[in-house]
Every structure is written in C-alpha cells, then in structure tokens.
C-alpha positions as CSV (number, residue, x, y, z in Angstrom):
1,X,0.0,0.0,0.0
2,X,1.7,3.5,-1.2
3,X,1.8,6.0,1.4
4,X,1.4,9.5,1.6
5,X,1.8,12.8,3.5
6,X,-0.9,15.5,3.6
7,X,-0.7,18.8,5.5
8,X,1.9,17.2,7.6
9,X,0.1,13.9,8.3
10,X,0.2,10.0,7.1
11,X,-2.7,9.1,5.2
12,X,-3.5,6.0,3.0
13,X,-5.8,5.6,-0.3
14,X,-9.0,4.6,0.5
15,X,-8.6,6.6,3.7
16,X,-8.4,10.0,2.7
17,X,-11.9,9.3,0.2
18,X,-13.6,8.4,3.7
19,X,-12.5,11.9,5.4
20,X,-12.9,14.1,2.4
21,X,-16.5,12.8,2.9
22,X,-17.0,14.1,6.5
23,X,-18.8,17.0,6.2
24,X,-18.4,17.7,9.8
25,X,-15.1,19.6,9.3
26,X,-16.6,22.0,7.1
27,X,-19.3,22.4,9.2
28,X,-20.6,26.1,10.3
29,X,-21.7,26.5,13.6
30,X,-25.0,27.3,14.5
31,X,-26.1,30.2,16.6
32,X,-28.7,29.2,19.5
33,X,-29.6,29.8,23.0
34,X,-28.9,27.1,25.4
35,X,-32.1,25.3,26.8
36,X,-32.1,26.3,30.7
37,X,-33.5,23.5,33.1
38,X,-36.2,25.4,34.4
39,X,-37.2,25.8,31.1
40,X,-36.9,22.2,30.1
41,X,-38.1,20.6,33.0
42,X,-42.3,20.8,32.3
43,X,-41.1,18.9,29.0
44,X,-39.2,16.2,29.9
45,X,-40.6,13.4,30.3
46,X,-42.4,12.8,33.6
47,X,-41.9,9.5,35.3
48,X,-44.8,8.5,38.1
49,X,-43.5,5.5,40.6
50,X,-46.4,5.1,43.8
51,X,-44.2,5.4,46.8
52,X,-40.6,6.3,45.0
53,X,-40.9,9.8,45.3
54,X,-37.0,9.6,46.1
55,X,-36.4,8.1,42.6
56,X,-38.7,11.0,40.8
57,X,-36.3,13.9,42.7
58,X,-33.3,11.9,41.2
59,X,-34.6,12.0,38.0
60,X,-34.9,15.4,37.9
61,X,-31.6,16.2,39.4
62,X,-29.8,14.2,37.1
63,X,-31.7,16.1,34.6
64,X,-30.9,20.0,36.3
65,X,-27.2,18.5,36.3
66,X,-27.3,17.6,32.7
67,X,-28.9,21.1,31.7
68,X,-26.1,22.7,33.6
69,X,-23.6,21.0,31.8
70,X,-24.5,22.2,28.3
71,X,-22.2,24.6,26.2
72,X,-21.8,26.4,23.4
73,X,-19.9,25.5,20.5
74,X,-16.7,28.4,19.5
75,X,-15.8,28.0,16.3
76,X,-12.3,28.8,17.3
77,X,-11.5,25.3,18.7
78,X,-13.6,23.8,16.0
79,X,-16.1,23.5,18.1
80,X,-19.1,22.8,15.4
81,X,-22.2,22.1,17.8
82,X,-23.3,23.0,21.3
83,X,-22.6,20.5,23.2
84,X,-23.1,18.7,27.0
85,X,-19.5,18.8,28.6
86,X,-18.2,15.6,30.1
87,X,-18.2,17.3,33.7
88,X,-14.4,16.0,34.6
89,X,-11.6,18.2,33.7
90,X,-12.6,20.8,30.7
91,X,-12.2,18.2,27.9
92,X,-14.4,16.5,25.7
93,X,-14.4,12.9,26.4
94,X,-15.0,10.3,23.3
95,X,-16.3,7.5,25.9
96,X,-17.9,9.4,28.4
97,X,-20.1,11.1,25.2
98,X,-21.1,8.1,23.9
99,X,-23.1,6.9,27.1
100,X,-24.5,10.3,27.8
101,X,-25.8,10.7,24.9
102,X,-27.6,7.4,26.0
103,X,-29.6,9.5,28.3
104,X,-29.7,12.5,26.5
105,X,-31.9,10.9,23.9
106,X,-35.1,11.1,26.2
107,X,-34.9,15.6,25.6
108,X,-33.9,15.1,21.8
109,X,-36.4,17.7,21.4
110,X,-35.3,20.0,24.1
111,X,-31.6,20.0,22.9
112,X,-30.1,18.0,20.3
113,X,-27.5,15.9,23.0
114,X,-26.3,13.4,20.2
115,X,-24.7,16.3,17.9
116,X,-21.9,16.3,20.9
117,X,-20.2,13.6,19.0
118,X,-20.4,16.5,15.7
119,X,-17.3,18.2,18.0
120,X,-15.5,14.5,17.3
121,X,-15.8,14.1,14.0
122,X,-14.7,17.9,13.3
123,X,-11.3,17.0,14.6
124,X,-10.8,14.0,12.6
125,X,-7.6,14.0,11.0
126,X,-6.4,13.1,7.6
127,X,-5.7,9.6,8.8
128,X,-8.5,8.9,10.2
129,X,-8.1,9.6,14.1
130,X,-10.1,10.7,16.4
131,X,-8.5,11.8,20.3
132,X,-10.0,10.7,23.1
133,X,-9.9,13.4,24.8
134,X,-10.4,17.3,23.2
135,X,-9.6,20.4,25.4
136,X,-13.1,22.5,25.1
137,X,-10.8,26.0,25.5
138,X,-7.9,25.5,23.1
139,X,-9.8,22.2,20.7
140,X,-6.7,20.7,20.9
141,X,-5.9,16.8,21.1
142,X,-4.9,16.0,24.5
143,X,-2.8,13.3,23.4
144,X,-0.5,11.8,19.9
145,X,-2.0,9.5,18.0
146,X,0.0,6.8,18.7
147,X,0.3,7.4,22.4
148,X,-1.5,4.3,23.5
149,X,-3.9,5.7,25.6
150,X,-4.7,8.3,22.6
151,X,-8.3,6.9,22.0
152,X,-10.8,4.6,22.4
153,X,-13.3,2.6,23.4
154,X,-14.7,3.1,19.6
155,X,-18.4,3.6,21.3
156,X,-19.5,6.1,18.7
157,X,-20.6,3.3,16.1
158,X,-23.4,1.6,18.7
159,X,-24.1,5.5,19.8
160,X,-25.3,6.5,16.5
161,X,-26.8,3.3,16.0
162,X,-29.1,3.9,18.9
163,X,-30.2,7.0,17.8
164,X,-31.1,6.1,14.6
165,X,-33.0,3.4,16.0
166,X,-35.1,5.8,18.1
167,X,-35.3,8.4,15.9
168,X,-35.0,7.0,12.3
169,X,-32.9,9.8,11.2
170,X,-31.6,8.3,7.7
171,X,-30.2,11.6,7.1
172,X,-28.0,11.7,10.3
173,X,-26.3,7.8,9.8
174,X,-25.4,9.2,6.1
175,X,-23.3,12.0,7.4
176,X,-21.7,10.1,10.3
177,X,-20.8,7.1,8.3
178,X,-17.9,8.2,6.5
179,X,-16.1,9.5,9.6
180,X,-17.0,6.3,12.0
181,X,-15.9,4.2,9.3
182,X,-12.3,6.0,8.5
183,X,-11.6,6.2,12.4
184,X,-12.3,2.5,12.8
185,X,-10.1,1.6,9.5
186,X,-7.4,3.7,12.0
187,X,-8.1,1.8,14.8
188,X,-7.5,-1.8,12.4
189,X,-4.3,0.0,11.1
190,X,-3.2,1.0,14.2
191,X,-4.5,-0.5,17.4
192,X,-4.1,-4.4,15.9
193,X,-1.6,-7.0,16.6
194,X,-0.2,-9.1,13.4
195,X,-3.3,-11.6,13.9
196,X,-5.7,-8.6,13.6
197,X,-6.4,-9.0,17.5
198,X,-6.7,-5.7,19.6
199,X,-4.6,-3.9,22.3
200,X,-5.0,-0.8,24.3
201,X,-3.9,0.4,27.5
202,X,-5.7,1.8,31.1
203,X,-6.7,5.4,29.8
204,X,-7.3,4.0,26.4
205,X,-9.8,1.7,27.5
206,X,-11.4,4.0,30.1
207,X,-10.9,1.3,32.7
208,X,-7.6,2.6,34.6
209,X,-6.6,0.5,37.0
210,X,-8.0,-2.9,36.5
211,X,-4.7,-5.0,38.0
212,X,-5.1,-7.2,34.4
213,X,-1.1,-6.3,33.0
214,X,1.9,-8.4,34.1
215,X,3.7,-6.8,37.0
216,X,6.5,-5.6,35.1
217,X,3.8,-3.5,33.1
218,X,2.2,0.4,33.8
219,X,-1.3,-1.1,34.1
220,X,-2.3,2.6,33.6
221,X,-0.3,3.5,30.4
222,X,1.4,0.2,28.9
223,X,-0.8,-1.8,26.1
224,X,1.7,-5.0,27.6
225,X,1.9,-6.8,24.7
226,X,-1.9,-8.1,25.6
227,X,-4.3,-9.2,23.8
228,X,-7.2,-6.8,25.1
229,X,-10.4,-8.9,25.7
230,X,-13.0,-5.9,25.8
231,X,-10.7,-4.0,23.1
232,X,-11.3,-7.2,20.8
233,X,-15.1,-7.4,22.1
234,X,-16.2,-3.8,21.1
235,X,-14.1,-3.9,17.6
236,X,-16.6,-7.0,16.5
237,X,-19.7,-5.0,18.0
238,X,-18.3,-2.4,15.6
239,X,-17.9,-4.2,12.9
240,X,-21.5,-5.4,13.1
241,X,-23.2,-2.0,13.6
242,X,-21.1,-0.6,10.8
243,X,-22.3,-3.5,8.6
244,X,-26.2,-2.7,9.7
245,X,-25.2,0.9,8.5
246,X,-24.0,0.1,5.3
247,X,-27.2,-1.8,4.7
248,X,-29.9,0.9,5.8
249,X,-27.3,3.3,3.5
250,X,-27.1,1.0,0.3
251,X,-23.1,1.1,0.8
252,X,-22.4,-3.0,0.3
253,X,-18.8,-1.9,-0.3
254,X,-18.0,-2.0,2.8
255,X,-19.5,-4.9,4.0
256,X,-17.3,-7.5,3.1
257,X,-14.4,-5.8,4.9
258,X,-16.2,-5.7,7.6
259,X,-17.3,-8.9,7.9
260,X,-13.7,-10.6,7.3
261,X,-12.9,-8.9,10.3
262,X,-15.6,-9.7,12.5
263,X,-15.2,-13.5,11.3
264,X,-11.6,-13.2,12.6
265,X,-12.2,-11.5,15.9
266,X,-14.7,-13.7,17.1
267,X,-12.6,-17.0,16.0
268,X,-9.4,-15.1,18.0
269,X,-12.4,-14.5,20.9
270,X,-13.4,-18.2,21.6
271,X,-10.9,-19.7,20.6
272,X,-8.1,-17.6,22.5
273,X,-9.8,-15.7,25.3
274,X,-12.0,-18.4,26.5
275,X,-11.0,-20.6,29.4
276,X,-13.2,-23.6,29.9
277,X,-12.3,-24.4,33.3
278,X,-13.8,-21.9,34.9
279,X,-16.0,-20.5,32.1
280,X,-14.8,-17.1,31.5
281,X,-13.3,-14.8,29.4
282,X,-9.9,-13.9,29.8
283,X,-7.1,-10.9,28.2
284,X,-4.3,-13.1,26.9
285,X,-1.0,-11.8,28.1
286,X,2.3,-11.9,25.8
287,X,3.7,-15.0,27.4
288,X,0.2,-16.9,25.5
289,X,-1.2,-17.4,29.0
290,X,-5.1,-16.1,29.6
291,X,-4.7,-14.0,32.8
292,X,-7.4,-15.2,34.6
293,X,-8.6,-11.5,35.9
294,X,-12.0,-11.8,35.7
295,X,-13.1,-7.4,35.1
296,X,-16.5,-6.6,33.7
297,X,-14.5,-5.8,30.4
298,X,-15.5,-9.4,29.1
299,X,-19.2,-8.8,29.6
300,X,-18.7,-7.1,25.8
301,X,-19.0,-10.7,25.0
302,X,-23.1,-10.3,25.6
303,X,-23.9,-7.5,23.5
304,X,-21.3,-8.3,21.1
305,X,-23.1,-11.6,20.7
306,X,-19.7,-13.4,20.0
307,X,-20.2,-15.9,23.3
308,X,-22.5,-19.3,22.4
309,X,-25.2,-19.6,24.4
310,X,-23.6,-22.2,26.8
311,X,-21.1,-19.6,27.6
312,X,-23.4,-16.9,27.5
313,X,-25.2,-18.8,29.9
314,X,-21.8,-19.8,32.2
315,X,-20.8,-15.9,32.4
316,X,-24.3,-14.8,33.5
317,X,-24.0,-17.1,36.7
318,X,-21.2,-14.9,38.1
319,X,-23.4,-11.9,37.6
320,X,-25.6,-13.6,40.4
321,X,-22.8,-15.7,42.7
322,X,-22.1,-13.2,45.6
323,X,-18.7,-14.5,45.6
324,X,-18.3,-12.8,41.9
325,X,-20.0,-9.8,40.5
326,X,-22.8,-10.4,42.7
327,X,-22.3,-7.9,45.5
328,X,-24.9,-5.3,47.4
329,X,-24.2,-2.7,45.0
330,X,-24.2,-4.5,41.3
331,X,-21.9,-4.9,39.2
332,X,-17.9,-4.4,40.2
333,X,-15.4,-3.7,37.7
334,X,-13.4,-6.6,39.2
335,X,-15.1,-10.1,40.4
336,X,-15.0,-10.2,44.5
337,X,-12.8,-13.0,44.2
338,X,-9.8,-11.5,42.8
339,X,-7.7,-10.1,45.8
340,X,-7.2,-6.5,44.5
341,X,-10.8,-6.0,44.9
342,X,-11.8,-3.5,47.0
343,X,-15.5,-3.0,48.8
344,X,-14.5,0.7,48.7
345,X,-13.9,0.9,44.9
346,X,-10.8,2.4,44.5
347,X,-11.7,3.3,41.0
348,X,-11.6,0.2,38.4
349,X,-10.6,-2.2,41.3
350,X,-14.2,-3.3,42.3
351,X,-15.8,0.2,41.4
352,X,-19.5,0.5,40.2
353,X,-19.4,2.4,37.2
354,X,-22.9,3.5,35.0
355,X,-21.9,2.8,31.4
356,X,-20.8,-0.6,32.3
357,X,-23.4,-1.8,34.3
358,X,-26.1,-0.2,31.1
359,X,-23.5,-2.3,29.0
360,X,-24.0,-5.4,30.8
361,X,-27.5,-4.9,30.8
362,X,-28.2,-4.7,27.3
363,X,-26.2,-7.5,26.5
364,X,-28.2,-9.7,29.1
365,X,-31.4,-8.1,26.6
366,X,-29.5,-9.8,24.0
367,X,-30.0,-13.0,25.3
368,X,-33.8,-12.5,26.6
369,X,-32.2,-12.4,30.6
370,X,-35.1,-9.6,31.0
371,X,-36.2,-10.3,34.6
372,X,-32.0,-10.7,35.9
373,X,-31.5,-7.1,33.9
374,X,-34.9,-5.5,36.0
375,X,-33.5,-7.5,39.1
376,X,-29.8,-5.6,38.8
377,X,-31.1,-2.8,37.4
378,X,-33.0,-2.7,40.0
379,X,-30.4,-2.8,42.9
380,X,-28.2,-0.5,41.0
381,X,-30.7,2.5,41.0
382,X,-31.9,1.7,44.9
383,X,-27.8,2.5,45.8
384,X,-27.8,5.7,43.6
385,X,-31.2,6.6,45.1
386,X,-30.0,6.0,48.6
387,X,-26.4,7.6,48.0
388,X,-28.8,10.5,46.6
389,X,-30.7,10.7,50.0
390,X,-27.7,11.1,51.9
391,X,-25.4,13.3,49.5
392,X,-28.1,15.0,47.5
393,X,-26.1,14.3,44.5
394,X,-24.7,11.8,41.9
395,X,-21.3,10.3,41.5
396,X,-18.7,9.2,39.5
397,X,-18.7,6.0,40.6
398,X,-20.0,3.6,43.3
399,X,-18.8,1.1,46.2
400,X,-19.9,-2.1,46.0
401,X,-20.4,-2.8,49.7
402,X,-23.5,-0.4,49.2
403,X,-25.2,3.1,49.5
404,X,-22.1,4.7,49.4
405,X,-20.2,7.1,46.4
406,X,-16.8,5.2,45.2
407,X,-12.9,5.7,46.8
408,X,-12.7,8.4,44.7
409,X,-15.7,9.5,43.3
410,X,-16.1,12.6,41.6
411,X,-19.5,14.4,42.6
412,X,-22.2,16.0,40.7
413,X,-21.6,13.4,38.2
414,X,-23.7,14.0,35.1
415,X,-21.9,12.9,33.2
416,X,-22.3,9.2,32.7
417,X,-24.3,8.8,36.0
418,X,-27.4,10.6,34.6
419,X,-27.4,7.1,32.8
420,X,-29.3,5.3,35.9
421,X,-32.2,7.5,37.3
422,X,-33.1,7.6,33.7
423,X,-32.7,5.5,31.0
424,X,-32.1,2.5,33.6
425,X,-35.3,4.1,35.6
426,X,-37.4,3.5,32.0
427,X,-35.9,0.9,30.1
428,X,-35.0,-1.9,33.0
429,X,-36.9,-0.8,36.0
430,X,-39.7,0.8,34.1
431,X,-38.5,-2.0,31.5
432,X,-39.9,-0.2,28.6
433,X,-38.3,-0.7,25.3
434,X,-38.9,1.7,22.5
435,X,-38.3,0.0,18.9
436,X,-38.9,2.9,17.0
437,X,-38.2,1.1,13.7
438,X,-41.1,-0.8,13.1
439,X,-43.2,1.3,15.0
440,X,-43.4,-0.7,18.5
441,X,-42.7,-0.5,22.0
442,X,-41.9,-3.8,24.3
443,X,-42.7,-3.3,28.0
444,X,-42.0,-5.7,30.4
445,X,-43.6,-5.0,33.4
446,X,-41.6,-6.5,36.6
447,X,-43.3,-3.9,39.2
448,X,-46.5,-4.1,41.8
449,X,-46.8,-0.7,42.4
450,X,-48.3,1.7,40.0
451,X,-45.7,3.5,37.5
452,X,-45.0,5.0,34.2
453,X,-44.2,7.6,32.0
454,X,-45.7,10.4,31.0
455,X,-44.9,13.2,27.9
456,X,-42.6,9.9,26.4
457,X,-41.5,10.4,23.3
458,X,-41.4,8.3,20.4
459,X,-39.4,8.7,17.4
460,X,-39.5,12.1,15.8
461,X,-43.1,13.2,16.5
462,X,-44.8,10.7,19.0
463,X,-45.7,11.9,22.5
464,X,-47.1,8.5,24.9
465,X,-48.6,7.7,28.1
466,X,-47.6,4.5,29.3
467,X,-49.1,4.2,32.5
468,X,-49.5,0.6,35.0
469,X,-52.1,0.4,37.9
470,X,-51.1,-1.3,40.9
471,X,-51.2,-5.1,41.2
472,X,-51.4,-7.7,44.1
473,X,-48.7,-9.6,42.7
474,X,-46.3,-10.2,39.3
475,X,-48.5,-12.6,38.0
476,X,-51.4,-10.4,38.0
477,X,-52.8,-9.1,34.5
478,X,-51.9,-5.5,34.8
479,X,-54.1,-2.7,33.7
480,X,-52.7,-0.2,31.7
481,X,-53.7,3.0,30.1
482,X,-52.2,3.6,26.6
483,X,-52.3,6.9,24.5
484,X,-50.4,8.2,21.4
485,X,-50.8,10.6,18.8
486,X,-49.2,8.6,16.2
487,X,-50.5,4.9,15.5
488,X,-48.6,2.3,17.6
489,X,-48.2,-0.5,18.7
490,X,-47.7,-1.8,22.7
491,X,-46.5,-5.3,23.5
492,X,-47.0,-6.2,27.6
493,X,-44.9,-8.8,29.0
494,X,-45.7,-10.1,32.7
495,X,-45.4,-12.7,34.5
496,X,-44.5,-16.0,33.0
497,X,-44.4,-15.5,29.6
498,X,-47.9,-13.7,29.3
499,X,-48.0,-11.1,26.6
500,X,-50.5,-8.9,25.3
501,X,-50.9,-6.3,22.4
502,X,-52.5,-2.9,22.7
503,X,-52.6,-0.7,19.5
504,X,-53.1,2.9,19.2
C-alpha cells in the first residue's frame, strides 16, 4: 500500500476518500440559545413510581445537572455544535459522550444531546483519528496519536446506532458514516496485533486501574503486549453496527471488509480468550497465557453476541454468585474474588461504574435475561437513590459494599451517572423498550406498584402515556392506560411468559 503525507500527516488511499467525505469539518456552527432547566423541566418526560418519590427527585436532578452542563460551540476550537460537557476536567471525552448521549436521547427535542459527538468528527484527522480526549478552550488533542492511551473505546458506532433506531434519522447515519468508518479503519491499522487482535492500554480503554497487565507492566499507560479482551469485544460490535449501516445506507462496499474482520475476531475471541475451566473470558497476556482477571470488560461478549449460548449462559452465573459480580451494590469492575478487589472501589478495582453496568445490561437483553437485567437494574438504582438521600447528588462512581459514592468519586456526576435515574429508571426498572423502527414498544412489566411515563417520546413526532395500575402480585394481569398521537403499537410482557398487544 503507497503511502502518503498530507498537511503534515500520514494518510492511506482509500482513507483520505472516507475523510474528504466528513462533512463535519466543514461544518458552520450554529447560533442558539442554550435550553435552561427550568425551562426544560415541564417537557421532559415525567416518570410517576407510587411510593418512589425519592427516585422521581433523582430523576430530575440528574436532569438540572445535565442542563447545567451544556455549552456552546466556539468556532475557534472547531467546536461545530453545542454541546453537553463531560463534567471532569474541561475536555471533551470520546467514551464518556457516547453513554451520555444514551440519556440525553429522552430531551432530543429539548436539545439535540447526540450532535456532541459532531465536535468529534470535526477533529478528525487526515488519517482517520479521532482523540480521546479534546480540550473544550484550546480544541486541541490532548494526546499523539499513537500514544497508546490516545483513544478509544470506539463507542461512537453503537451510539449512532441507537439513535437512529429511536429516531430513524436516515439523514444523520449518512453524514456520520464516513467518519466512524475512516476512524475505525485507524483503529485496524493501528490499534491491531499481526493476527488482527486488539490492544489498548488503562486510559485508552477507560478502565484505569483494572490490575489485568503483568507486573512488570504500567497497568495505567502500557498496552503489555496483551491481547485486550473488551478492546477485541467492542471492535466486533463495531464491525456489526457498521455493517447494519451500510445496509440501511445501500453502501455493500463495505461490508465485506467488515465482515472478514468480524469473522476473525470472534474466531481469536473463543478460541483464545476463552478458558473452559472456569468458564470465562480472559485478556491473553504476551507469554500466551489467559490472565485469569475476571473485570467486567469481558461482559462485551453479551452485546457483542460473540459468546454461544452455553457460555453466555456460564458468564451470567457470576453476575448472580455473591462470591463474583454479585455484591450489594451490582456490578464491580473486578469479580469479588480477585484479591485487589476492593469494597471501597478504589476506582476500576471493584468500582460500580454507569456505562458498564447499562452495558451489561443490554447485552443480558440480547440474550432474553429480561427479569435478571430489572432484578440488577433494580439494585443499581436503589444505591444511587440511597447515595442521593444522603449526599443529595450523583457520582462518579460507586462502592460495591452499598449506598455509598466510590474511593474516589467525583461528585455531581452528570456525566455518565445521569445514565441510571433515567434510561435504567425507563428501560429496565420501568422496562420499557422503544423500537422505533417498526413502530413498537416492548414493556415488560416487573413492578407491583403503579408506575410510568408520562410526555414519552417516540421517534421524531410521537408523545405517549404508558401508564400501569397497581397489582397484588407479578402474576397479575396489569391494567394499563395507553395513548399516542401517532398509531402504535404496545406489546406487555408479565409474568411468566404472558403477553398482550395494545394498539393505538
């Protein structure tokens, strides 16, 4: 392949066709007034819960935090869209954006969260890359490219993806999919060993200080010659929502490159990173020996979809052994067992974090576990709730002994954190699952008391109330009052396997 230099950087044929396509660079900024939340709060929308009234004032504060947090684009840092700042130390984070955007979906029409990411692909380079990590005064890089904690996780694929699956905006996936797909060709170039595995380090793959290196290696800043178990994970998720993209967008160019290299990850993935003894996922260190840390990092096997269902199955039981991942505060970063865990946190060392718990709980969707994702879910917003009681705030990060903030936790955390009084609140306590693409809704309904939503929207233009009346017990038939203004239609699940459909 013939090489090149442009404006000062390396870039590749093929490459440079993908980035003279993102329109993002060019972009002019747009002049508006930032949505205040006393002015957005009437419009949200309004979750009822009988007896929860602490889970409705979390909600909302999650909400006033978010609000707070938005800022205007300056077309001086290349800045091309207002924006929701990451809340952590003035710079834009690639990761951080992707799951709060996961949130920020529910006031689409309030303020358009998802065109955050627009600030990421304006500072694409020739090559392809994206940093990690943008300062929002200067919109410079923070890091090299090829410093190995430069970037990553490559989140902004299943980001989009969402969004277009509750919004159907054909228009937005066409203008993002020449930038997601040049920056993960640059990851494939550049973040790959020579069997097309993945590596990364701490920073790069958000998870600092999961003890998962050899000793001799900075578990912070090294990529130790590992094989990187969630790197490898997320890159054939990737590969898979790209493909679905280049489907909806009539681009079967791409496809087949894509799928070569999802084949070869998940063959690396099972037969590499799997240890049948004790029925787990591993990172393969350099000496070819699995390292046996078990880290919430190889939960990316359920959404990714690359584990069988046997071994789906065998890495769900340590999501419920209290020995494991099991503890009072759901799910730690590192298993129980391991003896750096800590019931404190200390960051990544048995830690409760957001994104990964809403990670693990949509790959447990994945694999129809619908009642053990309401049932963590569950316990995961009781601790924030409780922490909220006490602190009057949300965090960075929790401890898993329970109803406490993380060792350290960074308050006022919105951030990923406005992740769990919201869209874990509606989508596994609530348990209602918008599917906006063929025009349904799935709710499976896991609570007694009386709860719902009011004011929810529904793709571009639909405004619901999905409302459940109290019930004795689980198995009960519940009542439920339905209204749209678009036609719709509602699919209740309860109880043991009893379904029923309500049209609108």
């Amino acid at each position: 392949m013939n090489l090149f230099t442009q404006n000062g950087e390396l870039t590749v044929p093929g490459m440079i066709g993908l980035v003279k396509q993102n329109r993002f660079i060019s972009q002019q900024v747009k002049e508006d007034k930032l949505p205040t939340f006393t002015e957005a709060k009437d419009k949200l929308p309004q979750p009822v819960w009988q007896g929860h009234d602490d889970y409705i004032d979390c909600y909302f504060k999650a909400w006033q935090l978010a609000f707070g947090n938005l800022r205007k684009s300056n077309a001086d840092t290349g800045f091309v869209s207002d924006y929701i700042d990451t809340a952590f130390n003035g710079c834009l984070f690639m990761w951080d954006s992707s799951f709060i955007l996961m949130f920020g979906k529910y006031a689409d029409r309030i303020f358009k969260f998802q065109s955050t990411l627009d600030n990421f692909y304006s500072h694409q380079h020739n090559d392809g890359f994206i940093c990690r990590e943008i300062h929002e005064e200067t919109g410079k890089d923070r890091y090299a490219r090829h410093d190995y904690s430069s970037t990553g996780p490559e989140l902004m694929p299943w980001c989009e993806w969402e969004y277009y699956l509750n919004f159907g905006d054909k228009e937005r996936l066409d203008k993002v999919f020449p930038p997601l797909m040049a920056y993960h060709r640059w990851m494939a170039e550049h973040r790959t060993w020579q069997d097309g595995s993945y590596f990364s380090s701490g920073w790069g793959c958000g998870m600092d200080n999961i003890p998962r290196l050899q000793d001799k290696y900075s578990p912070v800043f090294s990529h130790g010659h590992m094989v990187w178990v969630d790197t490898c994970m997320q890159e054939l998720f990737v590969c898979n929502i790209l493909m679905d993209m280049a489907s909806e967008l009539g681009k079967p160019e791409y496809i087949d490159e894509l799928k070569t290299e999802r084949d070869n990850l998940e063959g690396i993935i099972n037969q590499k990173l799997w240890d049948e003894k004790s029925g787990f996922y591993y990172d393969l260190w350099k000496n070819g020996q699995l390292n046996m840390v078990r880290h919430i990092g190889a939960y990316w096997a359920l959404i990714s979809q690359c584990a069988s269902v046997d071994r789906a199955q065998r890495m769900i039981a340590y999501l419920t052994d209290e020995n494991e991942f099991a503890t009072p505060h759901p799910i730690p970063a590192l298993s129980k067992s391991d003896p750096h865990f800590e019931e404190t946190g200390r960051y990544w060392c048995g830690g409760v974090w957001a994104p990964t718990n809403y990670m693990v709980l949509k790959g447990l969707d994945k694999y129809g576990k619908y009642t053990l994702a309401h049932q963590i879910a569950k316990k995961h917003l009781d601790n924030v709730v409780e922490v909220f009681k006490k602190e009057g705030t949300l965090f960075e990060n929790y401890a898993p002994k329970g109803n406490e903030k993380g060792n350290p936790a960074k308050p006022d955390f919105v951030g990923w954190t406005g992740l769990v009084p919201i869209s874990v609140l509606f989508e596994y306590v609530f348990g209602i699952k918008p599917d906006a693409k063929n025009n349904r809704i799935v709710w499976n309904i896991e609570l007694t008391e009386k709860h719902g939503v009011e004011q929810y929207p529904f793709g571009t233009e639909g405004e619901l109330t999905l409302m459940c009346e109290a019930r004795q017990n689980a198995d009960e038939k519940p009542q439920i009052t339905f209204k749209s203004n678009i036609p719709l239609e509602l699919e209740v699940r309860w109880g043991k396997d009893q379904t029923m459909i309500i049209k609108a």
